[in-house]
C-alpha angles and dihedrals in degrees: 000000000000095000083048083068103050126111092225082057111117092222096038085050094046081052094044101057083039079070100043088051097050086047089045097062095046085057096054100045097056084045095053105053092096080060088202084073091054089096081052095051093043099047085049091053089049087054102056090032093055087055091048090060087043093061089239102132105196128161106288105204099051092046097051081054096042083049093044088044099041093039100039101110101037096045094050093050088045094039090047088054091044086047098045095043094048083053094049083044094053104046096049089057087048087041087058098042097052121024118077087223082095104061115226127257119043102353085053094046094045088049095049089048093050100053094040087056083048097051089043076058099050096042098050087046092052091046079056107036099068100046085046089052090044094055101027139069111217137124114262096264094047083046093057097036074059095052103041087040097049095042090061084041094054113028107149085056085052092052096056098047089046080047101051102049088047083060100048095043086051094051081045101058089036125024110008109039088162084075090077089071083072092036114167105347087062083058087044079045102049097036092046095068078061099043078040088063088054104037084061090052085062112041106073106229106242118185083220119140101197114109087223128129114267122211115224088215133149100242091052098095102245124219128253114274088026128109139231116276112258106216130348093304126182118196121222101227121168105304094156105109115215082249091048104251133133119258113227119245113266122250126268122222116264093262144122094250090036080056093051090054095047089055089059099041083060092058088051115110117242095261122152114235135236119332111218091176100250088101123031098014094049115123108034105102096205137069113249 
């Protein structure tokens, strides 16, 4: 009895991310009824899920608030282009569909083809563009290049993500109604064992013990078994001092390439990097 109750326990830590992700939703929900905030909320999810299938158990109630604090800028502009071009999106198809100005036959059928590819499009880049912004640092325009860019590299990835929340909206509306009570974040919780797979692809495993900001950058030698950076990423590592303040980013080699990534790092906003709960969230003695 007494191992059953313990949190290293399989079945006490299955119950103990249940419980993230119902609080989760609640969290995001409340968060979301602006609706211009819902890139806020999400990225924030995205931030605490991605930990959780990471096995790095955090508190989940002040990291969804340091994510939706520290991201809040960056995720609503994003979130408003992603919202305004999936309108625009939607009612050409409509507009296809519908209207008698397309003449019927293979002009209609081309059209209708086009927009759907281009809402396939929209839809895999904004799976993508939260849990990118959640784990890297870039400017909006560099978050959504990498969106766009790792859902084409890894599509089959992208299928099964796109697959499996199809799955889970359609038990939802059906069979298993009881799964609304997790909404969305069970979707960010159950995609982000997947994002996690290629995040790690693209993160070189240094045996470094510093708590800097690494650069994914070409001219960084890259491990063994890892892959090549996509597009000028920058990794949020553990940047919170003890005495909360912000680390500053590590310095490139005196390079071309090491140039090139200085000159981003300027354009990156001051945003404080991942929190693994030995910093700012030092002190409290039980779990949010």
């Amino acid at each position: 009895m007494k191992g059953l109750f313990n949190y290293d326990n399989p079945v006490m830590r299955f119950i103990g991310k249940f419980w993230d992700v119902l609080v989760l939703n609640i969290l995001w929900l409340i968060c979301s009824l602006p609706i211009f905030t819902i890139g806020a909320s999400t990225t924030a999810v995205y931030y605490v899920t991605l930990k959780l299938a990471r096995d790095d158990d955090g508190y989940t109630i002040r990291s969804f608030f340091h994510s939706f604090k520290q991201n809040f800028r960056q995720a609503t502009i994003i979130w408003l282009i992603f919202l305004l071009t999936g309108i625009i999106l939607f009612a050409d198809l409509w507009f296809v569909l519908t209207a008698n100005v397309v003449p019927a036959g293979t002009m209609r059928v081309l059209a209708t083809a086009l927009f759907i590819g281009l809402l396939i499009v929209w839809f895999a880049m904004i799976t993508y563009v939260f849990p990118v912004l959640a784990r890297f640092y870039g400017t909006v325009k560099q978050t959504i290049m990498n969106a766009f860019l790792l859902s084409v590299r890894y599509l089959l990835y992208t299928i099964g993500i796109i697959a499996i929340d199809v799955l889970i909206v359609v038990l939802t509306l059906t069979s298993l109604p009881v799964l609304s009570m997790l909404g969305f974040p069970l979707l960010a919780f159950l995609n982000s064992f997947f994002l996690e797979r290629i995040f790690k692809k693209l993160i070189p495993k240094d045996e470094r013990d510093d708590q800097e900001m690494r650069p994914l950058f070409a001219d960084e030698e890259l491990p063994e078994g890892s892959e090549e950076p996509i597009y000028k990423m920058f990794v949020r590592d553990d940047m919170q001092t003890a005495e909360g303040g912000v680390a500053e980013p590590a310095a490139l080699p005196d390079t071309a390439a090491g140039e090139a990534a200085g000159e981003v790092a300027s354009d990156v906003p001051e945003i404080v990097g991942e929190n693994t709960g030995e910093a700012d969230e030092a002190g409290d003695s039980d779990k949010e």
